[in-house]
PDB file of N, CA, C and O in Angstrom:
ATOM      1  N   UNK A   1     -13.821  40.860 120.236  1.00  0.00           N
ATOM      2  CA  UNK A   1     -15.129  41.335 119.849  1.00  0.00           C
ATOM      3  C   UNK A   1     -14.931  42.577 118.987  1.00  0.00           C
ATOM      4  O   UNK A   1     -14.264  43.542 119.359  1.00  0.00           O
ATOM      5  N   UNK A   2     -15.333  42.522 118.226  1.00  0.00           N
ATOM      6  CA  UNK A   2     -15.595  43.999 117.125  1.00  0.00           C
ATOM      7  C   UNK A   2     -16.524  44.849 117.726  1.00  0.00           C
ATOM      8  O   UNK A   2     -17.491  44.379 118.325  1.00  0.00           O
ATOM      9  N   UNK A   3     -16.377  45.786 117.653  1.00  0.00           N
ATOM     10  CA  UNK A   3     -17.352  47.187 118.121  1.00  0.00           C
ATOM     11  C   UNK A   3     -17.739  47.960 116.306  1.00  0.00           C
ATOM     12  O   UNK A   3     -17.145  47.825 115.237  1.00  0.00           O
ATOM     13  N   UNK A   4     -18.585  48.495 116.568  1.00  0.00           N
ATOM     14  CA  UNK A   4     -19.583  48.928 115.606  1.00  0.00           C
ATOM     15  C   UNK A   4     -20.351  50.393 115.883  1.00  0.00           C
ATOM     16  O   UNK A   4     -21.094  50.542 116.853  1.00  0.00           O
ATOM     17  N   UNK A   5     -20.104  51.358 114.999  1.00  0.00           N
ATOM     18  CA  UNK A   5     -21.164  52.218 115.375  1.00  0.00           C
ATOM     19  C   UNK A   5     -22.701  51.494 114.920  1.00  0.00           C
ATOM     20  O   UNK A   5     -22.954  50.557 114.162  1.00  0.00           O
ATOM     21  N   UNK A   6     -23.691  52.501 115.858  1.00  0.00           N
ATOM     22  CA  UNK A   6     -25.190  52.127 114.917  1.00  0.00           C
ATOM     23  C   UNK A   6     -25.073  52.032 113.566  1.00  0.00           C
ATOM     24  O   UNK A   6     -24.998  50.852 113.225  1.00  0.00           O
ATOM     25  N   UNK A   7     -25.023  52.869 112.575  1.00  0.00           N
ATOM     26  CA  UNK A   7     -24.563  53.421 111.512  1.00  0.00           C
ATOM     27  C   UNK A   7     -24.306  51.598 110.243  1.00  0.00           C
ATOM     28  O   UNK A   7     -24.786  51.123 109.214  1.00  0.00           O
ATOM     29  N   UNK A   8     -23.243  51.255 111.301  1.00  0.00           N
ATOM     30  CA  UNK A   8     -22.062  50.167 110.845  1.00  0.00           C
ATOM     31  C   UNK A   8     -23.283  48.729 111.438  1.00  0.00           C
ATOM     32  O   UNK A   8     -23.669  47.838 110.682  1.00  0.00           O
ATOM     33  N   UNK A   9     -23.594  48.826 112.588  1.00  0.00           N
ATOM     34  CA  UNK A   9     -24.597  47.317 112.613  1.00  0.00           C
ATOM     35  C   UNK A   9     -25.899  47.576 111.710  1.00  0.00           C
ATOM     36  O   UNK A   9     -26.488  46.526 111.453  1.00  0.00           O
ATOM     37  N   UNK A  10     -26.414  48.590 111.236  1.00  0.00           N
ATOM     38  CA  UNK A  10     -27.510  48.543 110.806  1.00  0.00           C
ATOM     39  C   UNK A  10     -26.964  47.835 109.293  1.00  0.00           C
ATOM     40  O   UNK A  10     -27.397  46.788 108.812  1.00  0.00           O
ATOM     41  N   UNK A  11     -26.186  48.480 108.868  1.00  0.00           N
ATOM     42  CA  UNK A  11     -25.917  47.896 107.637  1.00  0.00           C
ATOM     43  C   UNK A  11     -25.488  46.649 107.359  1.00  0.00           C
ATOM     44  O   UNK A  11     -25.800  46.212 106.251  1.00  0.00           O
ATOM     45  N   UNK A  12     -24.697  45.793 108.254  1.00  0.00           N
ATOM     46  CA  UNK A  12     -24.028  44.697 108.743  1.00  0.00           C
ATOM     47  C   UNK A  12     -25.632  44.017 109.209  1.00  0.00           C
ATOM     48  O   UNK A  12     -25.377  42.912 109.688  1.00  0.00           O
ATOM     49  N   UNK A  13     -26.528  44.157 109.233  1.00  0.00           N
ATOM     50  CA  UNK A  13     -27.921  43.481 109.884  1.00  0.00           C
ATOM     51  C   UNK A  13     -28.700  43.960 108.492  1.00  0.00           C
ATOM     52  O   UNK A  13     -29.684  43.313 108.134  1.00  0.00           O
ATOM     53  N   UNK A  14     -28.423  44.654 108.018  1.00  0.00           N
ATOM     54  CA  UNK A  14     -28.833  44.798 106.695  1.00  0.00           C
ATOM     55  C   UNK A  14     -28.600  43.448 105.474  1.00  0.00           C
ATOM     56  O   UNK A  14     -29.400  42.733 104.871  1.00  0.00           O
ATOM     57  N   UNK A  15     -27.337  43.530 105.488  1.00  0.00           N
ATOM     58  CA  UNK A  15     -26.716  42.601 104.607  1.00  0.00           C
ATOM     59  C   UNK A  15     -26.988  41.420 104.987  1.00  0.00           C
ATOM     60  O   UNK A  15     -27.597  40.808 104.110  1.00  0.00           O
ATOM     61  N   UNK A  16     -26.778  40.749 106.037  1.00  0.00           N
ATOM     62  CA  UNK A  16     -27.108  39.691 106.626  1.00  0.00           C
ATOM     63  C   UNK A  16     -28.837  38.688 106.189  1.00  0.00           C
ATOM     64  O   UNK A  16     -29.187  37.560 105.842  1.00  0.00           O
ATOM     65  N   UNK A  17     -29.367  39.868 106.471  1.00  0.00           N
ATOM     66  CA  UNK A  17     -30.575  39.401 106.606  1.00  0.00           C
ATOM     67  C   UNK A  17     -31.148  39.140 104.798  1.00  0.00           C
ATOM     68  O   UNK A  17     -31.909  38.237 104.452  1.00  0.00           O
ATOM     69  N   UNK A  18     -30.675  39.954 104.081  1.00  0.00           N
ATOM     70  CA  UNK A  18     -30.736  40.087 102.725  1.00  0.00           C
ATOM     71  C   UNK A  18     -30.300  38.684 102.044  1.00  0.00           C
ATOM     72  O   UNK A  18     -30.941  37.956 101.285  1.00  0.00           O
ATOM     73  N   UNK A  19     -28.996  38.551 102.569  1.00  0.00           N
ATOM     74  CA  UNK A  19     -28.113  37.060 102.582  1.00  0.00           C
ATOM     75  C   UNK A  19     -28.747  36.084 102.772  1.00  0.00           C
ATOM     76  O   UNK A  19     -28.811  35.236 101.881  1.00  0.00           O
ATOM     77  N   UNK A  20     -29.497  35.883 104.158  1.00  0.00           N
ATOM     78  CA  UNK A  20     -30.165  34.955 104.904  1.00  0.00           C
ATOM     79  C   UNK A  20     -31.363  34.505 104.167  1.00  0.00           C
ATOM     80  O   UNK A  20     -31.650  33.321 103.990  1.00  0.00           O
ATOM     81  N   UNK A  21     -32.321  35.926 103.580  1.00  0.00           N
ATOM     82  CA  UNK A  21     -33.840  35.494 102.716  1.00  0.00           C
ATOM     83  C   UNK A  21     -33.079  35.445 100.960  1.00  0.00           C
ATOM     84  O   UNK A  21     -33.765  35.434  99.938  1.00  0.00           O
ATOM     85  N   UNK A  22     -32.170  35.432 100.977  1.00  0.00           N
ATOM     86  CA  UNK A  22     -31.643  35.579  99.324  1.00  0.00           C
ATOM     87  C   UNK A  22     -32.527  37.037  98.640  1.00  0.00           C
ATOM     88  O   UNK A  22     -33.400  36.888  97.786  1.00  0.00           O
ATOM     89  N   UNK A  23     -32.288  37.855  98.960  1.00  0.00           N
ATOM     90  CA  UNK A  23     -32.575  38.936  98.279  1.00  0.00           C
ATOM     91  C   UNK A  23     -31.390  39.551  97.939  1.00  0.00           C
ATOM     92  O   UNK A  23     -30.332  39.270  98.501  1.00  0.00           O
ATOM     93  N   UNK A  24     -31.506  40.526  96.893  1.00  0.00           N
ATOM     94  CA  UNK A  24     -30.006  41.224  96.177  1.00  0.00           C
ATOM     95  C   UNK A  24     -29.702  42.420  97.518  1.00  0.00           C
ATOM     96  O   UNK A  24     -30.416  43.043  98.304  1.00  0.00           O
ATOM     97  N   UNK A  25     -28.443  42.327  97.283  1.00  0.00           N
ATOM     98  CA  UNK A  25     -27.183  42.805  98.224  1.00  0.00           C
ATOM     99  C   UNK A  25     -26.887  43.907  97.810  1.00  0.00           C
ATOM    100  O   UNK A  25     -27.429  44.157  96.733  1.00  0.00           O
ATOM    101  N   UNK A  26     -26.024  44.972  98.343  1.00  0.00           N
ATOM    102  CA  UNK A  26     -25.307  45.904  97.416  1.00  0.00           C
ATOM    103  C   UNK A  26     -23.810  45.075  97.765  1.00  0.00           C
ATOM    104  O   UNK A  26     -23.326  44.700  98.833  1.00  0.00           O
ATOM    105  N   UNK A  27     -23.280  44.970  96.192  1.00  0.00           N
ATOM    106  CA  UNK A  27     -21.675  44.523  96.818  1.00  0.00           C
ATOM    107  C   UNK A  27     -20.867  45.670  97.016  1.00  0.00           C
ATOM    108  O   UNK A  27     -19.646  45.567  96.900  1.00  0.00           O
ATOM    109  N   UNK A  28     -21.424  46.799  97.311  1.00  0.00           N
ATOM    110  CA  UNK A  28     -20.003  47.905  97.967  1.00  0.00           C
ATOM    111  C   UNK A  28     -20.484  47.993  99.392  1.00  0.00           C
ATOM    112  O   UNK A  28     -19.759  48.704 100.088  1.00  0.00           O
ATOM    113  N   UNK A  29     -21.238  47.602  99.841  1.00  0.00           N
ATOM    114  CA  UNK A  29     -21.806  47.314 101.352  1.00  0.00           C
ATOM    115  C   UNK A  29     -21.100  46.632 101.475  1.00  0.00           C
ATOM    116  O   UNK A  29     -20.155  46.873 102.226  1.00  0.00           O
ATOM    117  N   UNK A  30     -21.214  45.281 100.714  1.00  0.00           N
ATOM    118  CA  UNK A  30     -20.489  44.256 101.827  1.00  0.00           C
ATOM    119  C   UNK A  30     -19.387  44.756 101.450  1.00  0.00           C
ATOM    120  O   UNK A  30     -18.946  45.492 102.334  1.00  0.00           O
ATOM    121  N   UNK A  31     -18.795  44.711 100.641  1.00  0.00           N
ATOM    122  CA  UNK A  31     -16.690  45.438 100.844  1.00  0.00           C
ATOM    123  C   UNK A  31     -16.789  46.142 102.208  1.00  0.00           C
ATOM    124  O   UNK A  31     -16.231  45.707 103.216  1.00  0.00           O
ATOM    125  N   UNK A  32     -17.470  47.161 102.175  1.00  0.00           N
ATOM    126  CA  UNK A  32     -17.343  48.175 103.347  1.00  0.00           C
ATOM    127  C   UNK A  32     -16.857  47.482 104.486  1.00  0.00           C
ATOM    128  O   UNK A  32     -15.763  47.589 105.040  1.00  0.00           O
ATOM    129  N   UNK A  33     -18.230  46.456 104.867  1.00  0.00           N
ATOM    130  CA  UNK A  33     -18.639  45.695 105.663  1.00  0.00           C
ATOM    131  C   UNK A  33     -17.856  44.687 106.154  1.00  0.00           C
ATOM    132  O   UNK A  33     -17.924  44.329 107.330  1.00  0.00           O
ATOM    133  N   UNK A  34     -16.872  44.039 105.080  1.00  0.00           N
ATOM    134  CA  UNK A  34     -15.692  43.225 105.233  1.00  0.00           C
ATOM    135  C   UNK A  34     -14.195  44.027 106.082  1.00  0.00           C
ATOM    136  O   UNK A  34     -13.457  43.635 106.986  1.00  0.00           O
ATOM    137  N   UNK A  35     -14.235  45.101 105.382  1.00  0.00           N
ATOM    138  CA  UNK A  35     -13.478  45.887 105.711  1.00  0.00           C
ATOM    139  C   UNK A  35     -13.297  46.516 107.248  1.00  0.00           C
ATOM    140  O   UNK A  35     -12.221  46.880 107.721  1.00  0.00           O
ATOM    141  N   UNK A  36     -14.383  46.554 107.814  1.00  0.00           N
ATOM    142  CA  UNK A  36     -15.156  46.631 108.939  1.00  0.00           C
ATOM    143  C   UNK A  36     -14.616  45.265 109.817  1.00  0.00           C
ATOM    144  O   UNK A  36     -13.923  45.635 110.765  1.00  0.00           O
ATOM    145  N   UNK A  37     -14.700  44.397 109.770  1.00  0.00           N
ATOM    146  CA  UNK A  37     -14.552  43.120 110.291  1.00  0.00           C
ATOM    147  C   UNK A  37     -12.474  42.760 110.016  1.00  0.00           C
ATOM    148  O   UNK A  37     -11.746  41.930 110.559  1.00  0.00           O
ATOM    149  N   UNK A  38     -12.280  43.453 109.331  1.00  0.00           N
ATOM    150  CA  UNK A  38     -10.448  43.329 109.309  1.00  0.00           C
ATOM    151  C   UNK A  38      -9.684  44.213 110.048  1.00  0.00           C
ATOM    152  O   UNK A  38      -8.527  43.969 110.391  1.00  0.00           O
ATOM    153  N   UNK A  39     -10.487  45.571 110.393  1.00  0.00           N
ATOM    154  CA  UNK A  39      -9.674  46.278 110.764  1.00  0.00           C
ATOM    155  C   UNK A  39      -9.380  45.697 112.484  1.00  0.00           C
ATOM    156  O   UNK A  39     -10.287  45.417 113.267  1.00  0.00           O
ATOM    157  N   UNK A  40      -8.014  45.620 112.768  1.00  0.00           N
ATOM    158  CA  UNK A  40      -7.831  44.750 114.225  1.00  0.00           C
ATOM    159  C   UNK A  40      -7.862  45.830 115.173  1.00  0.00           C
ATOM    160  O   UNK A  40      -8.373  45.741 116.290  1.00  0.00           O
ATOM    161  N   UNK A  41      -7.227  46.990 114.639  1.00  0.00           N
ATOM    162  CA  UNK A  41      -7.494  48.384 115.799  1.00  0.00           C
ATOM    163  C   UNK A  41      -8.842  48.453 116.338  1.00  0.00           C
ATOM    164  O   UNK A  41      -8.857  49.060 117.409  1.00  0.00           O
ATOM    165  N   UNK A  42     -10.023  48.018 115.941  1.00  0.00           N
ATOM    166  CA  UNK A  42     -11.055  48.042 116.630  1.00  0.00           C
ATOM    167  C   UNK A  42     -11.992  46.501 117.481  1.00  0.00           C
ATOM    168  O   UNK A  42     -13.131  46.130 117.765  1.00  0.00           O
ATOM    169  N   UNK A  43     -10.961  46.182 117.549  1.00  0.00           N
ATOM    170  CA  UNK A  43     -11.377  44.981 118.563  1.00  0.00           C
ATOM    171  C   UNK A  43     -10.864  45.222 119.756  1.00  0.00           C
ATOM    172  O   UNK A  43     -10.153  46.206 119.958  1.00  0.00           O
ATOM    173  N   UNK A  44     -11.269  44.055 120.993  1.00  0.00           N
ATOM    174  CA  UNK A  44     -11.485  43.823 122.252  1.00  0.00           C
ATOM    175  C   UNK A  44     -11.696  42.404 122.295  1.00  0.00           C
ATOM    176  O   UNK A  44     -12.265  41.678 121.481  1.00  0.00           O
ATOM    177  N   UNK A  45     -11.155  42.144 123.352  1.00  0.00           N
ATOM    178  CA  UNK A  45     -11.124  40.646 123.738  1.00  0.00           C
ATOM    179  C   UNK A  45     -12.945  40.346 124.951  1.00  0.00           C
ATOM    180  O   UNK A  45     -13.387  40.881 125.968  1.00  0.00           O
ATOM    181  N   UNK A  46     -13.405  39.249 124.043  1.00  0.00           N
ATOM    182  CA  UNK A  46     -14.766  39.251 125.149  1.00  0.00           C
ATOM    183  C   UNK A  46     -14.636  37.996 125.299  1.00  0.00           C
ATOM    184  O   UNK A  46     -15.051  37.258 124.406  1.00  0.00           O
ATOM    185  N   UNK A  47     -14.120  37.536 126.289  1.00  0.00           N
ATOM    186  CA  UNK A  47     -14.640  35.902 127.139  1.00  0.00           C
ATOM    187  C   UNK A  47     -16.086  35.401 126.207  1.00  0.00           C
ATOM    188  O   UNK A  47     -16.128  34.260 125.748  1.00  0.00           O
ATOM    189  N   UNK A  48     -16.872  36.071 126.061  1.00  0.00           N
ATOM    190  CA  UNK A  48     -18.915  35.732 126.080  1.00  0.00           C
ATOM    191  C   UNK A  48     -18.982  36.040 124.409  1.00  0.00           C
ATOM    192  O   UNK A  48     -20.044  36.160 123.797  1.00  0.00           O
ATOM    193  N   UNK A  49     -17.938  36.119 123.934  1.00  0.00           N
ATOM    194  CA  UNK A  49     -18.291  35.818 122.291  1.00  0.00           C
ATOM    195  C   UNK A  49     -18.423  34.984 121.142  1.00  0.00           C
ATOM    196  O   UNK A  49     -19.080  35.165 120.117  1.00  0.00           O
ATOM    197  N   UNK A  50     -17.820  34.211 121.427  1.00  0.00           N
ATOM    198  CA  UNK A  50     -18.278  32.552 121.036  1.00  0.00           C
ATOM    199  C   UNK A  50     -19.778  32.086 121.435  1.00  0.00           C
ATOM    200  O   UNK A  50     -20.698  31.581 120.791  1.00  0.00           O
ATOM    201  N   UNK A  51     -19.671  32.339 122.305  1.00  0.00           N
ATOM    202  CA  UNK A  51     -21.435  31.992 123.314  1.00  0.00           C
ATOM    203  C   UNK A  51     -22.209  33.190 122.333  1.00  0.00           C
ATOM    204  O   UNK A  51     -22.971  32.701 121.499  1.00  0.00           O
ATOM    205  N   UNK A  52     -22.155  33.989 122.331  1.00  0.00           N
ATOM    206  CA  UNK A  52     -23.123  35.416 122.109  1.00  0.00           C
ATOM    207  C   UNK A  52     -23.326  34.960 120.779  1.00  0.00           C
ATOM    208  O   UNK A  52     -24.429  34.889 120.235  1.00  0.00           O
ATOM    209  N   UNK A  53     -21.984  34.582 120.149  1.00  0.00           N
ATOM    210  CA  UNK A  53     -22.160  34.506 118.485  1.00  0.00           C
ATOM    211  C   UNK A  53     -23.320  33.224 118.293  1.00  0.00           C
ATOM    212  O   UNK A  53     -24.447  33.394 117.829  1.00  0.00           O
ATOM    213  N   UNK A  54     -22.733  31.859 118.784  1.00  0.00           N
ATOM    214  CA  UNK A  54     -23.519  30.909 118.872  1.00  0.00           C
ATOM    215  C   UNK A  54     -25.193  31.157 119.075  1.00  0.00           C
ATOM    216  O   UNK A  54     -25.938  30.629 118.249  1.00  0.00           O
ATOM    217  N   UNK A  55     -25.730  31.898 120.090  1.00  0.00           N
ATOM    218  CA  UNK A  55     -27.209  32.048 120.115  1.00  0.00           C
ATOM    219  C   UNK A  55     -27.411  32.995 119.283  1.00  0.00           C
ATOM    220  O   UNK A  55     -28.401  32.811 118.576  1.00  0.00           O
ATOM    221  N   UNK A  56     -26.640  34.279 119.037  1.00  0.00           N
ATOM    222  CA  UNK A  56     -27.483  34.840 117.954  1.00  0.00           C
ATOM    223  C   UNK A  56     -27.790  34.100 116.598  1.00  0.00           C
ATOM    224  O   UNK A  56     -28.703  34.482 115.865  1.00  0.00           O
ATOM    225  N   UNK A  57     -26.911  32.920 116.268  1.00  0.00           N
ATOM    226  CA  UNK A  57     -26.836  32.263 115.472  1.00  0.00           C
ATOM    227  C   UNK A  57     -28.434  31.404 115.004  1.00  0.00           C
ATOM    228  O   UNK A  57     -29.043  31.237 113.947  1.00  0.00           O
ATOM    229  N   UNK A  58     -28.669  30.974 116.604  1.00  0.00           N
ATOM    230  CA  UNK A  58     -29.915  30.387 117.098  1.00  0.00           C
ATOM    231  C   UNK A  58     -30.791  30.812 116.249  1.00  0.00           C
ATOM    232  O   UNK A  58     -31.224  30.448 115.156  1.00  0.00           O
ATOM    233  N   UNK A  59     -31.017  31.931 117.217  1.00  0.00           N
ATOM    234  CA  UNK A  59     -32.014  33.156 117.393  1.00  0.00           C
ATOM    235  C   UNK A  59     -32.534  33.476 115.898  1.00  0.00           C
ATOM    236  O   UNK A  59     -33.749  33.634 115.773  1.00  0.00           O
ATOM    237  N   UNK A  60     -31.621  33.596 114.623  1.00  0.00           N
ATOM    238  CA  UNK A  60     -31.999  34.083 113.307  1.00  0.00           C
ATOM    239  C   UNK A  60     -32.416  32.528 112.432  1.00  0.00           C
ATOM    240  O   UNK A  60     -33.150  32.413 111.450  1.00  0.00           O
ATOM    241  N   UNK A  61     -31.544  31.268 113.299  1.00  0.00           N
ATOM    242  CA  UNK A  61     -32.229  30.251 112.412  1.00  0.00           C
ATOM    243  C   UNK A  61     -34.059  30.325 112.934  1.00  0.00           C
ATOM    244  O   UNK A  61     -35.024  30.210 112.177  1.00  0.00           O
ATOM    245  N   UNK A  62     -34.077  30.483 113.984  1.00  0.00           N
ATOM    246  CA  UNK A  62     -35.407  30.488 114.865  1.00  0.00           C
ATOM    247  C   UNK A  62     -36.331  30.955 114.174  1.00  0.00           C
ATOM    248  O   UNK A  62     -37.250  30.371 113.600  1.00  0.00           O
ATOM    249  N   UNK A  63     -35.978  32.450 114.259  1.00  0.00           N
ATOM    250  CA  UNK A  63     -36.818  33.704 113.516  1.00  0.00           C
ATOM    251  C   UNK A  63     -37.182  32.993 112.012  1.00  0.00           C
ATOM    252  O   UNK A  63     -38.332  32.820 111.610  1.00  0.00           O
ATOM    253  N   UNK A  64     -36.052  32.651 111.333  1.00  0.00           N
ATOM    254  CA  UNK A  64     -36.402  32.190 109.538  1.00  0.00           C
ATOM    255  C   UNK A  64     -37.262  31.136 109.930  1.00  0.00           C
ATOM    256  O   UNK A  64     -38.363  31.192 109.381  1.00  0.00           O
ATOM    257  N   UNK A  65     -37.115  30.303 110.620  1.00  0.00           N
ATOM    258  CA  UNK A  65     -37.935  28.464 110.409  1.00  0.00           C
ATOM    259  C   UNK A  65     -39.500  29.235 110.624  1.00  0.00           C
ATOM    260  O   UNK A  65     -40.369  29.008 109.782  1.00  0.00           O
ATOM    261  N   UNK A  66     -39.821  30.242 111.909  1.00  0.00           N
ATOM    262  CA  UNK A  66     -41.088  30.828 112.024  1.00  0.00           C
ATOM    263  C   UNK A  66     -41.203  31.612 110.578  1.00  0.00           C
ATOM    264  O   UNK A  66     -41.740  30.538 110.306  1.00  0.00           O
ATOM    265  N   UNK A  67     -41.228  32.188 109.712  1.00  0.00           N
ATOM    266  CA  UNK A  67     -41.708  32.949 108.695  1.00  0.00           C
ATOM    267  C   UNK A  67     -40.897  32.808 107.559  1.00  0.00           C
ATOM    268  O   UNK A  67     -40.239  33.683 106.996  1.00  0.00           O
ATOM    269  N   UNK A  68     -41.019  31.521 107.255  1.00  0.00           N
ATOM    270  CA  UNK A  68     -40.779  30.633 105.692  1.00  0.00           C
ATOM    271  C   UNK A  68     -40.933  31.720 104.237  1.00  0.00           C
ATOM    272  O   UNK A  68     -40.794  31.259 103.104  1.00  0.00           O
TER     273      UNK A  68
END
């Protein structure tokens, strides 16, 4: 599991969601943001992350199908 400051998910939920409705991105966010997701010194092993990933997965197709 990756850990995140606030700081680091807001922007990472930033991008995402930008991605998700196709609106413009900043591409030095996402570098950041990639960069963020490589570094291995900040992981942890979580049993419940596959699962966690999977419904949040849900959860944002959910949210988009409600507000087209």
């Amino acid at each position: 599991m990756l850990i995140l400051n606030d700081a680091q998910a807001l922007i990472v939920q930033d991008l995402l969601t930008k991605m998700l409705v196709n609106e413009p991105y900043s591409v030095t966010q996402l570098e950041e943001a990639i960069a963020w997701f490589q570094q291995e010194s900040d992981r942890m092993s979580c049993p419940f992350e596959q699962v966690w990933s999977k419904n949040l997965a849900q959860e944002i197709v959910q949210e988009l199908r409600r507000h087209p």
